[in-house]
C-alpha positions as CSV (number, residue, x, y, z in Angstrom):
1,X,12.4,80.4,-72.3
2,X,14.2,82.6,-69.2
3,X,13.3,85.8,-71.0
4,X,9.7,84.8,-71.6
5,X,9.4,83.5,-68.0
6,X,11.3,86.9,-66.8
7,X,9.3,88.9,-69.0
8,X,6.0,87.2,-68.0
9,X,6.5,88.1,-64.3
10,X,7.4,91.3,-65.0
11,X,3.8,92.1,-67.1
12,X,2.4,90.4,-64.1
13,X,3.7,92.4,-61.4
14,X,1.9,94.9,-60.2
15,X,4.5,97.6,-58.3
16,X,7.0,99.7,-60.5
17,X,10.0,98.7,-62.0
18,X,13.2,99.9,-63.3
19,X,14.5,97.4,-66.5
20,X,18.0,97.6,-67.7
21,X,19.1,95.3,-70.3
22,X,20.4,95.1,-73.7
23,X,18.2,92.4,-75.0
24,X,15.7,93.6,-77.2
25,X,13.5,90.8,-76.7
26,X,12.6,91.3,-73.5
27,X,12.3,95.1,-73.7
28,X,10.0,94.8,-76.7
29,X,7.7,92.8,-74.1
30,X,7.8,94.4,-71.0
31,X,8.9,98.3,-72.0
32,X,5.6,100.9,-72.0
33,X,7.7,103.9,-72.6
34,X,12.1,104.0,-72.8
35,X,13.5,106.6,-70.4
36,X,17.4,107.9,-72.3
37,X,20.0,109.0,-69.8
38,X,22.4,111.3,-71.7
39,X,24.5,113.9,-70.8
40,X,22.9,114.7,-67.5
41,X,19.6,114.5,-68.9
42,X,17.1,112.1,-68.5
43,X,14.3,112.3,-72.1
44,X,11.4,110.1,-71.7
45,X,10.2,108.5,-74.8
46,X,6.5,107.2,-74.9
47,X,6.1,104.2,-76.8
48,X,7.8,101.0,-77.4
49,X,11.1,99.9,-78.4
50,X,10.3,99.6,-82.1
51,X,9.3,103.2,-82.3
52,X,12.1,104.3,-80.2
53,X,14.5,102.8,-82.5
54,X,12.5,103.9,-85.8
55,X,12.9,107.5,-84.2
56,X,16.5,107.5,-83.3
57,X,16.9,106.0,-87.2
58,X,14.8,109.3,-88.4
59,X,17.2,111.6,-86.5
60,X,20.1,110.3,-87.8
């Protein structure tokens, strides 16, 4: 129920926002696109979290 609530006011609020988190619930509510810090580098990925992962699978 804390996710839903959390991820409720985030979909509500109106301002940006930065999400970090390593629960895949509430990214796959709240995410528009996934932003990858790696090596210096920041690659922007347009699209949810389902897609994100199905792409990283397809590059392996």
């Amino acid at each position: 129920e804390s996710i839903d609530a959390l991820a409720k006011a985030v979909n509500e609020f109106q301002g940006g926002l930065v999400l970090v988190s390593h629960d895949m619930r509430l990214i796959g509510q709240v995410a528009k696109e996934i932003w990858i810090c790696d090596n210096k580098t920041i690659a922007i990925h347009r699209g949810d979290i389902q897609s994100f992962k199905m792409d990283m699978r397809a590059a392996m």
